[in-house]
C-alpha positions as CSV (number, residue, x, y, z in Angstrom):
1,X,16.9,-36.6,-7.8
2,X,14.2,-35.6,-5.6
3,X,16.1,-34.0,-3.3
4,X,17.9,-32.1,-6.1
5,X,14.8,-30.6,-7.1
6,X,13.4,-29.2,-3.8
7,X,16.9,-27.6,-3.0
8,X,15.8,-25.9,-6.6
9,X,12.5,-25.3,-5.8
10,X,13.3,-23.7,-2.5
11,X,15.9,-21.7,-4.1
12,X,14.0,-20.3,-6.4
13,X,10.6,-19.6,-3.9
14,X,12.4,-18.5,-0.4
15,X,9.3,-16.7,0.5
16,X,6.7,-18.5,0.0
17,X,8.5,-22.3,0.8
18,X,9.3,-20.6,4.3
19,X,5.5,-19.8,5.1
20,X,4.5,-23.2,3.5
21,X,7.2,-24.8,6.0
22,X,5.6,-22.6,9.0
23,X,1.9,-21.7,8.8
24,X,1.0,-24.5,5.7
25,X,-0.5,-24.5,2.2
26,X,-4.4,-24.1,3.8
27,X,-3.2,-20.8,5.4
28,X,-1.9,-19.2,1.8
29,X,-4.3,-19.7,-0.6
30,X,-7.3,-18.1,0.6
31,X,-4.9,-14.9,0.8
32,X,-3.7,-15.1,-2.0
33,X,-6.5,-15.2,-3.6
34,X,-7.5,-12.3,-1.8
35,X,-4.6,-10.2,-3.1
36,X,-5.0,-11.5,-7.0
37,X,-8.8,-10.4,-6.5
38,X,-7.3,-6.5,-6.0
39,X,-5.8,-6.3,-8.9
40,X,-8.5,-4.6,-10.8
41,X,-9.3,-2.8,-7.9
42,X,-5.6,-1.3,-7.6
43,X,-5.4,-0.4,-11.4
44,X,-9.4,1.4,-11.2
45,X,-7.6,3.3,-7.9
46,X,-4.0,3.8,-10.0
47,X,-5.5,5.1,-13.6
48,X,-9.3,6.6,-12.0
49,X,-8.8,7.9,-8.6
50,X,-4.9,9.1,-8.7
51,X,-3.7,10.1,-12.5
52,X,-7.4,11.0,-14.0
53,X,-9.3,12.4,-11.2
54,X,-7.0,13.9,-8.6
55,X,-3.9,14.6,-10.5
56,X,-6.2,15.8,-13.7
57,X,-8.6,17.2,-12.4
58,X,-8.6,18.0,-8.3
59,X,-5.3,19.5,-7.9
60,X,-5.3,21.5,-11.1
61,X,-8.6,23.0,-9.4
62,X,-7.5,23.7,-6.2
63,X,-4.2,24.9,-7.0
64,X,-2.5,22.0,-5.7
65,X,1.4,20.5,-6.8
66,X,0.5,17.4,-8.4
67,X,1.9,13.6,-7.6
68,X,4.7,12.7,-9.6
69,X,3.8,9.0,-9.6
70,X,7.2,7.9,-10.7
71,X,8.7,9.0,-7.1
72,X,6.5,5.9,-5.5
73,X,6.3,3.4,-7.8
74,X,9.2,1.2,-7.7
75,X,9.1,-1.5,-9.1
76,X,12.8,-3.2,-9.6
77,X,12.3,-6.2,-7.7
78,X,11.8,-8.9,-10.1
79,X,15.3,-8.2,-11.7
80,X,16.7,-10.6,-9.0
81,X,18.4,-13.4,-10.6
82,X,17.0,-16.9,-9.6
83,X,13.6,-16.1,-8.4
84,X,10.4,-18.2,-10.0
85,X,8.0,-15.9,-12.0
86,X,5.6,-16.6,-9.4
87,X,8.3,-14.6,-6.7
88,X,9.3,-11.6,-9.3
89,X,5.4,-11.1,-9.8
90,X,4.7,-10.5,-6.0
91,X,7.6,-8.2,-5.3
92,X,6.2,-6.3,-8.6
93,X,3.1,-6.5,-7.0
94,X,4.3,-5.4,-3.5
95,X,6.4,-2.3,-5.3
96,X,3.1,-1.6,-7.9
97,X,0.9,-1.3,-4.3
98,X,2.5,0.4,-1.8
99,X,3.6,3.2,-4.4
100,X,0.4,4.0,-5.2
101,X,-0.4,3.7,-0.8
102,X,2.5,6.3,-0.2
103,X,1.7,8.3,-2.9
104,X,-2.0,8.6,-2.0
105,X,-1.0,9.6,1.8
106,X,1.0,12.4,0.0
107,X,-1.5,14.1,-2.0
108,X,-3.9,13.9,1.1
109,X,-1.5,16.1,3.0
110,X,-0.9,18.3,0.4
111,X,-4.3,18.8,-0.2
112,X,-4.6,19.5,3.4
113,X,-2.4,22.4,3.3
114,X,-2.2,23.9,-0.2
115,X,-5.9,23.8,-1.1
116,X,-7.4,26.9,-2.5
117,X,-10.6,27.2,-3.6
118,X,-10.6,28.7,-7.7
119,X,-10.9,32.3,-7.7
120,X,-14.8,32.0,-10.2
121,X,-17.5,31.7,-7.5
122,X,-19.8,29.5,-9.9
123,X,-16.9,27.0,-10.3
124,X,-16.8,26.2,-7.3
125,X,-20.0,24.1,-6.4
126,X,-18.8,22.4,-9.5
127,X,-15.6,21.9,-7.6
128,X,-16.4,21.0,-4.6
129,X,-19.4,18.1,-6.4
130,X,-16.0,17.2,-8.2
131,X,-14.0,16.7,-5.1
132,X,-16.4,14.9,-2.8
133,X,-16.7,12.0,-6.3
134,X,-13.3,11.6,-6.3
135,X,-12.8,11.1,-2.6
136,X,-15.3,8.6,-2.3
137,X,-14.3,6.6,-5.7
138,X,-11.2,6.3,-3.8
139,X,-12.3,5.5,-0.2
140,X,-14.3,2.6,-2.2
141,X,-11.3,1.5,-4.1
142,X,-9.5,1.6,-0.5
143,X,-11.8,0.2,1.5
144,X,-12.1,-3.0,-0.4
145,X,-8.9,-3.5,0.1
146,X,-8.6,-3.0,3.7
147,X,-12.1,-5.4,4.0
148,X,-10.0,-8.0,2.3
149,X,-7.1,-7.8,4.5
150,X,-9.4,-7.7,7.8
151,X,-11.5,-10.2,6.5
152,X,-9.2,-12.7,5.0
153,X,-5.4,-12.0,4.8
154,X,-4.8,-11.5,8.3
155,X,-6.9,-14.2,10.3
156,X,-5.4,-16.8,8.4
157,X,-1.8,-15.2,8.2
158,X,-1.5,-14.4,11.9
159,X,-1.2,-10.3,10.8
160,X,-2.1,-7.1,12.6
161,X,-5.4,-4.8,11.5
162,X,-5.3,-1.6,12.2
163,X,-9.1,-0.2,13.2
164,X,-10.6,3.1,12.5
165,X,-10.1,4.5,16.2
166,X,-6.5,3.6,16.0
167,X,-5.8,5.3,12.5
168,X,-8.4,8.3,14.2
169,X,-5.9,8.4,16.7
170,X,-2.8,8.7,14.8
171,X,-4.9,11.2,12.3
172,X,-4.8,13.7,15.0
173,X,-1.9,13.1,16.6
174,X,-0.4,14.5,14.0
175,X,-3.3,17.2,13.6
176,X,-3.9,16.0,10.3
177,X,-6.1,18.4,8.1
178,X,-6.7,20.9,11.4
179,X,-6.5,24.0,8.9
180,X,-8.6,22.6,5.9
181,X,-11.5,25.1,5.6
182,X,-12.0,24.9,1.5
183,X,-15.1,23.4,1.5
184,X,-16.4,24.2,5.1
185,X,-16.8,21.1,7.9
186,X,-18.2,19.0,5.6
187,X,-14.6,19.3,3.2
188,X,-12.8,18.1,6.2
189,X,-15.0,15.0,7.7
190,X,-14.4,13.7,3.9
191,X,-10.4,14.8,3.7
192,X,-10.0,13.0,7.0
193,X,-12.2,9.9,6.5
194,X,-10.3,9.4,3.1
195,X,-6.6,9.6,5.1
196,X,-8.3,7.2,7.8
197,X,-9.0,5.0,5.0
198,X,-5.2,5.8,3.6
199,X,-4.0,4.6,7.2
200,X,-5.7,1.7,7.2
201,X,-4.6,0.5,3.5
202,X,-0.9,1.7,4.8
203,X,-1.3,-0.8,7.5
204,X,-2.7,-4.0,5.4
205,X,-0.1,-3.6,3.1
206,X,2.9,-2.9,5.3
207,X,1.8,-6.3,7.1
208,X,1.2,-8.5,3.6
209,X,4.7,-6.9,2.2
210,X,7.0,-7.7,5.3
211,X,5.8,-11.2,5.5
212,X,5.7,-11.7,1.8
213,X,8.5,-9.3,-0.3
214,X,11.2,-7.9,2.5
215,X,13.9,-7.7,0.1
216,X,15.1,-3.9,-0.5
217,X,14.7,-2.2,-3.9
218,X,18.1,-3.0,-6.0
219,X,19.0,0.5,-6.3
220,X,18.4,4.5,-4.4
221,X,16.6,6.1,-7.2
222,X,16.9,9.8,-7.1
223,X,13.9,11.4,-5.6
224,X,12.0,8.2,-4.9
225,X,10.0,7.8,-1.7
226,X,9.8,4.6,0.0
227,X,7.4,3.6,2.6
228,X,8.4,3.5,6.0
229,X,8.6,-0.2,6.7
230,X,11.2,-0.6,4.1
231,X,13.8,0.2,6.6
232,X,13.2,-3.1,8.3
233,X,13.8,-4.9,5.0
234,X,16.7,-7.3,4.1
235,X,19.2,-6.8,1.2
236,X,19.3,-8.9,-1.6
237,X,22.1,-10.6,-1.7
238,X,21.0,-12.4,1.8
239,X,18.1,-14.4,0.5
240,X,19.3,-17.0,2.5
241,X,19.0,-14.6,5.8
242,X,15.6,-14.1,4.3
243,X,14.3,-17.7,4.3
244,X,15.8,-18.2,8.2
245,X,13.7,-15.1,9.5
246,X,10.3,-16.2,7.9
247,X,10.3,-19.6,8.5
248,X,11.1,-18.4,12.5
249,X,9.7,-15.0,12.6
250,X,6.9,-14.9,9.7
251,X,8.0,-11.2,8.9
252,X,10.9,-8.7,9.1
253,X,8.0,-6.1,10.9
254,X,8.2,-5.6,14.4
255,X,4.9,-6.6,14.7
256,X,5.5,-10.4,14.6
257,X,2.4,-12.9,13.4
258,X,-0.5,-14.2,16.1
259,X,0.8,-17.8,14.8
Protein backbone atom coordinates (compact mmCIF):
# COMPACT_ATOMS: atom_id res chain seq x y z
CA UNK A 1 0.00 0.00 0.00
CA UNK A 2 2.66 2.31 0.89
CA UNK A 3 4.64 1.57 -1.75
CA UNK A 4 1.66 1.88 -4.16
CA UNK A 5 1.28 5.35 -3.22
CA UNK A 6 4.86 6.73 -3.59
CA UNK A 7 5.19 5.09 -7.11
CA UNK A 8 1.86 7.63 -7.41
CA UNK A 9 3.24 10.32 -5.80
CA UNK A 10 6.50 10.20 -7.77
CA UNK A 11 4.57 9.89 -10.86
CA UNK A 12 2.72 12.59 -10.56
CA UNK A 13 5.77 15.07 -9.03
CA UNK A 14 8.99 13.88 -11.29
CA UNK A 15 10.46 17.26 -10.77
CA UNK A 16 10.29 18.14 -7.61
CA UNK A 17 10.64 14.20 -5.98
CA UNK A 18 13.98 14.14 -7.99
CA UNK A 19 15.48 17.30 -6.29
CA UNK A 20 13.92 16.06 -2.85
CA UNK A 21 15.77 12.58 -3.61
CA UNK A 22 19.11 14.81 -4.46
CA UNK A 23 19.60 18.13 -2.70
CA UNK A 24 16.63 17.50 0.25
CA UNK A 25 13.36 19.18 1.43
CA UNK A 26 15.61 22.03 3.55
CA UNK A 27 17.18 23.07 0.18
CA UNK A 28 13.56 23.71 -1.58
CA UNK A 29 11.56 25.61 0.48
CA UNK A 30 13.34 28.60 1.09
CA UNK A 31 13.30 28.92 -2.82
CA UNK A 32 10.30 28.37 -3.28
CA UNK A 33 9.21 30.61 -1.28
CA UNK A 34 11.26 32.96 -2.96
CA UNK A 35 9.66 32.33 -6.35
CA UNK A 36 5.74 32.43 -4.78
CA UNK A 37 6.97 35.90 -3.16
CA UNK A 38 7.43 37.28 -7.16
CA UNK A 39 4.36 36.72 -8.07
CA UNK A 40 3.02 40.19 -7.44
CA UNK A 41 6.13 41.47 -8.58
CA UNK A 42 5.80 39.69 -12.13
CA UNK A 43 2.12 40.71 -12.58
CA UNK A 44 3.09 44.78 -11.43
CA UNK A 45 6.08 44.19 -14.23
CA UNK A 46 3.48 42.23 -16.83
CA UNK A 47 0.22 44.69 -16.57
CA UNK A 48 2.51 48.26 -15.33
CA UNK A 49 5.90 48.14 -16.87
CA UNK A 50 5.15 46.10 -20.32
CA UNK A 51 1.32 46.45 -21.55
CA UNK A 52 0.44 50.07 -19.74
CA UNK A 53 3.59 51.94 -19.83
CA UNK A 54 5.86 50.71 -22.59
CA UNK A 55 3.51 49.20 -25.05
CA UNK A 56 0.82 52.22 -24.17
CA UNK A 57 2.54 54.76 -23.80
CA UNK A 58 6.70 54.57 -24.75
CA UNK A 59 6.57 53.01 -28.03
CA UNK A 60 3.52 54.84 -29.24
CA UNK A 61 5.82 58.00 -28.46
CA UNK A 62 8.85 57.11 -29.90
CA UNK A 63 7.50 55.56 -32.84
CA UNK A 64 8.40 52.23 -31.81
CA UNK A 65 6.58 48.57 -33.17
CA UNK A 66 4.98 47.49 -30.15
CA UNK A 67 5.34 43.83 -28.21
CA UNK A 68 2.81 41.45 -29.20
CA UNK A 69 2.79 39.68 -25.83
CA UNK A 70 1.10 36.67 -27.16
CA UNK A 71 4.42 35.64 -29.23
CA UNK A 72 6.22 35.00 -25.58
CA UNK A 73 3.88 33.90 -23.41
CA UNK A 74 3.30 30.35 -23.64
CA UNK A 75 1.85 28.88 -21.37
CA UNK A 76 0.61 25.13 -22.50
CA UNK A 77 2.45 23.20 -19.98
CA UNK A 78 -0.02 22.22 -17.46
CA UNK A 79 -2.10 20.31 -20.13
CA UNK A 80 0.21 17.30 -19.40
CA UNK A 81 -1.80 14.52 -18.34
CA UNK A 82 -0.82 13.04 -14.85
CA UNK A 83 0.97 15.94 -13.32
CA UNK A 84 -0.09 17.20 -9.55
CA UNK A 85 -1.56 20.75 -9.52
CA UNK A 86 1.37 21.66 -7.72
CA UNK A 87 3.64 20.58 -11.11
CA UNK A 88 1.11 22.24 -13.86
CA UNK A 89 1.29 25.52 -11.67
CA UNK A 90 5.13 25.82 -11.94
CA UNK A 91 5.50 24.99 -15.65
CA UNK A 92 2.62 27.82 -15.90
CA UNK A 93 4.64 29.74 -13.84
CA UNK A 94 7.94 28.95 -15.73
CA UNK A 95 5.97 29.75 -19.30
CA UNK A 96 4.06 33.06 -17.55
CA UNK A 97 8.01 34.30 -16.50
CA UNK A 98 10.24 33.87 -19.07
CA UNK A 99 7.60 35.24 -21.66
CA UNK A 100 7.49 38.24 -20.17
CA UNK A 101 11.89 37.94 -19.79
CA UNK A 102 12.09 37.46 -23.64
CA UNK A 103 9.69 39.76 -24.46
CA UNK A 104 11.23 42.53 -22.32
CA UNK A 105 14.82 41.82 -23.96
CA UNK A 106 12.88 42.44 -27.29
CA UNK A 107 11.46 45.74 -26.84
CA UNK A 108 14.87 46.92 -25.36
CA UNK A 109 16.45 46.20 -28.67
CA UNK A 110 13.94 47.59 -30.55
CA UNK A 111 13.91 50.59 -28.67
CA UNK A 112 17.54 50.70 -29.23
CA UNK A 113 17.24 50.92 -32.91
CA UNK A 114 13.80 52.33 -33.92
CA UNK A 115 13.62 55.11 -31.37
CA UNK A 116 12.62 58.54 -32.63
CA UNK A 117 12.07 61.27 -30.75
CA UNK A 118 8.19 62.92 -31.57
CA UNK A 119 8.35 65.50 -34.03
CA UNK A 120 6.61 68.59 -31.06
CA UNK A 121 9.71 69.92 -29.35
CA UNK A 122 7.63 70.62 -25.95
CA UNK A 123 6.61 66.91 -26.00
CA UNK A 124 9.50 65.81 -25.70
CA UNK A 125 10.82 66.66 -22.05
CA UNK A 126 7.46 65.19 -21.29
CA UNK A 127 8.74 62.17 -23.15
CA UNK A 128 11.79 61.63 -22.16
CA UNK A 129 10.37 62.33 -17.94
CA UNK A 130 7.96 59.51 -19.28
CA UNK A 131 10.63 57.20 -20.47
CA UNK A 132 13.27 57.40 -17.66
CA UNK A 133 9.71 56.32 -15.09
CA UNK A 134 9.13 53.50 -16.96
CA UNK A 135 12.63 52.21 -17.14
CA UNK A 136 13.26 52.47 -13.65
CA UNK A 137 9.54 50.90 -12.57
CA UNK A 138 10.93 48.16 -14.46
CA UNK A 139 14.58 47.84 -13.39
CA UNK A 140 12.86 47.76 -9.74
CA UNK A 141 10.38 45.09 -10.77
CA UNK A 142 13.65 43.26 -12.30
CA UNK A 143 15.87 43.73 -9.82
CA UNK A 144 13.92 42.16 -7.12
CA UNK A 145 13.82 39.35 -8.84
CA UNK A 146 17.35 38.93 -9.72
CA UNK A 147 18.17 39.86 -5.63
CA UNK A 148 15.95 36.99 -4.86
CA UNK A 149 17.68 34.56 -7.13
CA UNK A 150 21.31 35.83 -5.88
CA UNK A 151 20.27 35.93 -2.53
CA UNK A 152 18.29 32.85 -2.00
CA UNK A 153 17.41 30.51 -5.01
CA UNK A 154 20.81 29.84 -6.08
CA UNK A 155 23.04 29.30 -2.81
CA UNK A 156 20.70 26.81 -1.59
CA UNK A 157 19.99 25.24 -5.16
CA UNK A 158 23.61 24.95 -6.26
CA UNK A 159 22.75 27.54 -9.47
CA UNK A 160 24.80 29.96 -11.41
CA UNK A 161 24.42 34.05 -10.95
CA UNK A 162 25.26 36.07 -13.49
CA UNK A 163 26.99 39.55 -12.19
CA UNK A 164 26.72 42.93 -13.68
CA UNK A 165 30.31 42.93 -15.26
CA UNK A 166 29.43 39.67 -16.95
CA UNK A 167 25.99 40.87 -18.44
CA UNK A 168 28.22 44.45 -19.12
CA UNK A 169 30.35 42.25 -20.95
CA UNK A 170 27.94 40.43 -23.07
CA UNK A 171 25.92 44.02 -23.41
CA UNK A 172 28.74 45.18 -25.62
CA UNK A 173 29.82 42.35 -27.08
CA UNK A 174 26.98 42.56 -29.01
CA UNK A 175 27.23 46.58 -29.16
CA UNK A 176 24.02 46.74 -27.55
CA UNK A 177 22.41 50.32 -27.77
CA UNK A 178 25.86 51.85 -29.49
CA UNK A 179 23.56 54.07 -31.84
CA UNK A 180 20.85 55.27 -29.14
CA UNK A 181 21.17 59.08 -29.18
CA UNK A 182 17.21 60.02 -28.44
CA UNK A 183 17.68 61.26 -25.28
CA UNK A 184 21.52 62.24 -25.28
CA UNK A 185 24.18 60.03 -22.91
CA UNK A 186 22.01 60.00 -20.22
CA UNK A 187 19.02 58.03 -22.63
CA UNK A 188 21.63 55.42 -23.12
CA UNK A 189 23.39 54.77 -19.41
CA UNK A 190 19.45 54.07 -18.51
CA UNK A 191 18.57 51.82 -21.97
CA UNK A 192 21.68 49.83 -21.09
CA UNK A 193 21.42 49.56 -17.31
CA UNK A 194 17.68 48.37 -17.93
CA UNK A 195 19.02 45.41 -20.57
CA UNK A 196 21.89 44.69 -17.83
CA UNK A 197 19.09 44.18 -15.54
CA UNK A 198 17.16 42.15 -18.59
CA UNK A 199 20.43 39.93 -18.69
CA UNK A 200 20.60 39.24 -15.40
CA UNK A 201 16.64 38.24 -14.90
CA UNK A 202 17.35 36.11 -18.33
CA UNK A 203 20.01 34.32 -16.35
CA UNK A 204 17.94 33.63 -12.94
CA UNK A 205 15.27 32.36 -14.70
CA UNK A 206 16.99 30.28 -17.35
CA UNK A 207 18.77 28.50 -14.18
CA UNK A 208 15.35 28.14 -11.89
CA UNK A 209 13.40 26.78 -15.23
CA UNK A 210 16.00 24.02 -16.38
CA UNK A 211 16.22 22.66 -12.96
CA UNK A 212 12.61 22.98 -12.26
CA UNK A 213 10.24 22.77 -15.71
CA UNK A 214 12.51 21.23 -18.76
CA UNK A 215 9.73 19.83 -20.47
CA UNK A 216 9.19 21.45 -24.10
CA UNK A 217 5.96 23.38 -24.84
CA UNK A 218 3.28 20.70 -26.31
CA UNK A 219 2.99 22.36 -29.53
CA UNK A 220 5.23 25.13 -32.26
CA UNK A 221 2.81 27.99 -32.13
CA UNK A 222 3.12 30.17 -35.16
CA UNK A 223 5.11 33.11 -34.52
CA UNK A 224 5.98 32.35 -30.91
CA UNK A 225 9.41 33.04 -29.53
CA UNK A 226 11.02 30.84 -27.07
CA UNK A 227 13.90 31.61 -24.99
CA UNK A 228 17.11 30.18 -25.86
CA UNK A 229 17.58 27.48 -23.21
CA UNK A 230 14.53 25.80 -24.37
CA UNK A 231 16.55 23.92 -26.89
CA UNK A 232 18.14 21.91 -24.10
CA UNK A 233 14.69 20.90 -22.90
CA UNK A 234 13.19 17.28 -22.87
CA UNK A 235 10.02 16.26 -24.65
CA UNK A 236 7.14 15.31 -22.98
CA UNK A 237 6.47 12.07 -23.45
CA UNK A 238 9.96 11.20 -21.71
CA UNK A 239 9.09 12.23 -18.21
CA UNK A 240 10.74 9.36 -17.09
CA UNK A 241 14.12 10.54 -18.96
CA UNK A 242 13.27 13.67 -17.08
CA UNK A 243 13.28 12.31 -13.50
CA UNK A 244 16.80 10.17 -14.36
CA UNK A 245 18.67 13.56 -15.45
CA UNK A 246 17.59 15.67 -12.30
CA UNK A 247 18.00 13.31 -9.76
CA UNK A 248 21.85 12.88 -11.49
CA UNK A 249 22.42 16.10 -13.11
CA UNK A 250 20.03 18.70 -11.21
CA UNK A 251 19.27 20.46 -14.67
CA UNK A 252 19.04 19.95 -18.41
CA UNK A 253 21.48 23.43 -18.66
CA UNK A 254 24.91 23.06 -19.43
CA UNK A 255 25.70 24.81 -16.50
CA UNK A 256 25.30 21.91 -14.04
CA UNK A 257 24.49 22.75 -10.03
CA UNK A 258 27.56 23.55 -7.36
CA UNK A 259 25.92 20.47 -5.36
Amino acid sequence: MINNIKAWFIKRNPIFTSHLQRIGLLRIIPPALAMYIMIPVYIFFHVICIKLLYNLLICPLLSVERIELKHYIVIDRHLLPGLSHTAKFHCAYCGYANGLSVATSVLLTRISTEAKLPANNLLRPLVMLAYFITSSLSVLAQSLVILSFDYVMAPLLGLHRMSMQQATDKMKASAFADEFTVFGKLGRQFLRFEYNCSLRHANSLEQVESQWCPIKHLDDYPGAVYPEHHKFFIERCELCKLRKVLCSEGTVSPRKPTW
